[in-house]
C-alpha positions as CSV (number, residue, x, y, z in Angstrom):
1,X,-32.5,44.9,-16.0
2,X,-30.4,44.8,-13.5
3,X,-31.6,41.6,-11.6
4,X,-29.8,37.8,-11.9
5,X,-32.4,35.4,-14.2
6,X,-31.6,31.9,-13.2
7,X,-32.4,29.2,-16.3
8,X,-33.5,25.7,-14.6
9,X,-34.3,24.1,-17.7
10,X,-33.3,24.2,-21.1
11,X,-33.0,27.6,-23.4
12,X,-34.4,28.4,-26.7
13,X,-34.6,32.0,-27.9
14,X,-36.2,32.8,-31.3
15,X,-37.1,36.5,-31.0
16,X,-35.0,39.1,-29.4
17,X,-32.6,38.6,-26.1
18,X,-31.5,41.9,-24.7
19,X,-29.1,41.2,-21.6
20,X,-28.8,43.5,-18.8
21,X,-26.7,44.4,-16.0
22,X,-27.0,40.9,-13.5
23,X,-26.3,37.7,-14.2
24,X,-27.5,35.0,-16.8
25,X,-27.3,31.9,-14.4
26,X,-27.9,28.5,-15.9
27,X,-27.7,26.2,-12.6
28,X,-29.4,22.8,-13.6
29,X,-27.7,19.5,-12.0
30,X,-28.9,17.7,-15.2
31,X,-28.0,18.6,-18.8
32,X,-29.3,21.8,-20.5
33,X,-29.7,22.0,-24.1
34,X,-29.5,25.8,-25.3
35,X,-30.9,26.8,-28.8
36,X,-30.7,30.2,-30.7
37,X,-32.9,30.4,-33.7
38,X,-33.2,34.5,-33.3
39,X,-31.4,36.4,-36.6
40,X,-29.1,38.3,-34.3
41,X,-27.9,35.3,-31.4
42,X,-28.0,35.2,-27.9
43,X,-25.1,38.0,-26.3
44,X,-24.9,37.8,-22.7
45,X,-23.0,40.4,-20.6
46,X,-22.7,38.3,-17.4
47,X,-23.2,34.6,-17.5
48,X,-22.5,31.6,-15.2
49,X,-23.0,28.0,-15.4
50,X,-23.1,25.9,-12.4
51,X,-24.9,22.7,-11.6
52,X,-22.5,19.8,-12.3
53,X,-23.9,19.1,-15.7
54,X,-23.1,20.2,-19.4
55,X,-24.4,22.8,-20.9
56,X,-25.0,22.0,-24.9
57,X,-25.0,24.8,-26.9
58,X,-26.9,23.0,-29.7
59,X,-27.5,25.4,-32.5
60,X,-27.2,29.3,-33.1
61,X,-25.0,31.8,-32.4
62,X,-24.2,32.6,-28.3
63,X,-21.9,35.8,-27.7
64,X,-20.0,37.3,-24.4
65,X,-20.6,40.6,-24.9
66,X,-17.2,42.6,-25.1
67,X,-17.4,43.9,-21.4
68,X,-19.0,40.4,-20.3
69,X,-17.6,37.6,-18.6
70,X,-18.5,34.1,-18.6
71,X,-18.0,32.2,-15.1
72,X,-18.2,28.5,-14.2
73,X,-18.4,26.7,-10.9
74,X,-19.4,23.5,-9.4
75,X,-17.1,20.1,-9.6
76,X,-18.2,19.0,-13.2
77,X,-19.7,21.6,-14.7
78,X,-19.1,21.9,-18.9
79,X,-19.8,24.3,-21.5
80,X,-19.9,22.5,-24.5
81,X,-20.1,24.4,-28.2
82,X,-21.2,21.9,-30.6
83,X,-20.5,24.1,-33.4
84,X,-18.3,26.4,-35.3
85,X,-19.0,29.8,-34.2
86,X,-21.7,28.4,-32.1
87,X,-19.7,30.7,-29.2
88,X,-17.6,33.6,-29.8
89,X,-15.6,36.1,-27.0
90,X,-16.4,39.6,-28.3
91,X,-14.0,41.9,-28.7
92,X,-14.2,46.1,-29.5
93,X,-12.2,49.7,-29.2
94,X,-12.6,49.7,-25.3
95,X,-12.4,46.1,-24.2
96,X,-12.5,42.1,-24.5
97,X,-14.7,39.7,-23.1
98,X,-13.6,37.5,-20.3
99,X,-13.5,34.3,-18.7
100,X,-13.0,33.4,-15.5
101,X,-10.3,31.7,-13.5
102,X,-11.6,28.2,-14.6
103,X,-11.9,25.3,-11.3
104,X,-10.3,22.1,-11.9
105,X,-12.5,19.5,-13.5
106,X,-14.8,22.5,-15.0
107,X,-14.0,23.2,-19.0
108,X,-15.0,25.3,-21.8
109,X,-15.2,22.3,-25.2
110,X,-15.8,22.3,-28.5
111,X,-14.8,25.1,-31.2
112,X,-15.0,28.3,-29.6
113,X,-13.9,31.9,-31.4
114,X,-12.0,34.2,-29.5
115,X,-12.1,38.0,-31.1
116,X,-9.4,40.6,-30.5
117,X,-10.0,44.3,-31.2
118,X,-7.0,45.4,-33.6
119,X,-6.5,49.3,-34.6
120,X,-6.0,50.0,-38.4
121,X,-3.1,51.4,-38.4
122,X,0.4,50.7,-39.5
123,X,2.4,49.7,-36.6
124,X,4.0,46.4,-34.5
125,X,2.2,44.4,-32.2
126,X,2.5,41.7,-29.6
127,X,-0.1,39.1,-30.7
128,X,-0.3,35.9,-28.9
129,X,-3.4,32.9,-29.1
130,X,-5.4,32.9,-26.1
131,X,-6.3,29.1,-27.1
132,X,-5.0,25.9,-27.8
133,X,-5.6,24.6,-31.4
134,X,-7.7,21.6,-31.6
135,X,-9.4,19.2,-34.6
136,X,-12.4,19.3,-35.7
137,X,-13.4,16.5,-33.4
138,X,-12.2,19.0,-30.4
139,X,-9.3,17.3,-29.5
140,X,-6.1,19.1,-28.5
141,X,-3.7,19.6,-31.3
142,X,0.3,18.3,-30.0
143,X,3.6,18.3,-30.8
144,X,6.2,15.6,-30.7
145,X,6.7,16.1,-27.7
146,X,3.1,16.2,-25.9
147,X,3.3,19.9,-25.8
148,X,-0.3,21.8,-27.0
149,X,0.3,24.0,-30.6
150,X,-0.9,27.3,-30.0
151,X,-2.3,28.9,-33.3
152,X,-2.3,32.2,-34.9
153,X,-3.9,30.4,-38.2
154,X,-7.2,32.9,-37.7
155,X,-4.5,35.8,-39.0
156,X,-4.8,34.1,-42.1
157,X,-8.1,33.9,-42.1
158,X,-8.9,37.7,-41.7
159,X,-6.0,39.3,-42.5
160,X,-3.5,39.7,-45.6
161,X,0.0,38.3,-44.9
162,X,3.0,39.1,-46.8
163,X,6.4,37.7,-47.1
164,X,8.8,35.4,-48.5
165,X,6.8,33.0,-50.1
166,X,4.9,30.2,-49.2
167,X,1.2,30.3,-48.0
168,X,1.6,34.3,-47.7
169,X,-1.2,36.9,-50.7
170,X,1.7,38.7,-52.1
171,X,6.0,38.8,-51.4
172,X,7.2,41.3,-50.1
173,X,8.5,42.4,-46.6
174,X,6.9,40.0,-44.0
175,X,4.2,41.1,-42.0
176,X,4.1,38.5,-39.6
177,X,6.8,37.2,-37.2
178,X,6.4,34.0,-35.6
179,X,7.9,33.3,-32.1
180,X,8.7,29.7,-30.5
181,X,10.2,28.8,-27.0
182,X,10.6,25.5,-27.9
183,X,12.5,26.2,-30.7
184,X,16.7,27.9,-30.7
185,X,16.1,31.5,-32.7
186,X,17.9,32.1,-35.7
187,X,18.6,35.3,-37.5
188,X,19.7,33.5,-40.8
189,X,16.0,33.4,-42.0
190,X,12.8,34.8,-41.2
């Protein structure tokens, strides 16, 4: 419906959640643990975590549903993914799922998949990560010089790459151009 539910406890969903119009609000000051053992995963349109307190997203699949947006508040308040794919950002044709502006001390950790709606069709496009990269142990991934590496590695993942060689499917004309500030441009090589 239309109404906010407000989760003061912890969250387990097993059969079918089916997320309206108001909010999903999960406002405990102590720790909530959040399961999903249902085949399809939890997909919220409109969720906020407050409290002060983490909020473990322990097993299963948790969505923002491509017109959602996921909002935190408080002074300490964390969303924790304790999993691969154990979040995901949905993306489609008309839009992207959202997060809002974050509030100092408030973070989003753990490995978290961020999905971006491409057309098929033959054309150039301005694609940029939305996320830093991080190990497996969810720290941020650095350069020499303390600056966070940004990564387009889920291209590779999803998509075929051509090009000159080297950890491309086939040569041939490249498909992918990569852009650094930190680094002069040359025209020499691609």
């Amino acid at each position: 419906g239309s109404g906010d539910f407000t989760f003061t406890g912890d969250y387990t969903n097993n059969g079918t959640f089916t997320a309206g119009t108001g909010n999903a609000i999960f406002s405990s000051a102590s720790v909530q643990h959040m399961k999903d053992g249902s085949t399809n995963g939890t997909v919220f349109n409109k969720v906020s975590f407050s409290g002060d307190a983490n909020k473990n997203m322990q097993s299963g699949h948790f969505y923002v549903s491509p017109s959602g947006i996921m909002t935190l508040s408080g002074t300490q308040t964390h969303v924790v993914s304790n999993a691969s794919y154990n979040l995901t950002f949905m993306s489609d044709v008309n839009s992207s799922a959202t997060v809002a502006a974050i509030p100092n001390n408030c973070s989003v950790n753990g490995p978290v998949t961020v999905q971006r709606y491409v057309t098929a069709s033959r054309s150039y496009r301005l694609v940029s990560s939305p996320v830093a990269d991080t190990t497996a142990a969810g720290a941020a991934i650095t350069d020499s010089y303390g600056n966070k590496i940004y990564s387009v590695n889920y291209l590779r993942t999803n998509t075929y790459i051509t090009g000159s060689g080297g950890g491309v499917d086939k040569d041939g004309n490249p498909t992918l151009y990569l852009y650094r500030e930190n680094l002069v441009p040359s025209n020499a090589t691609f």
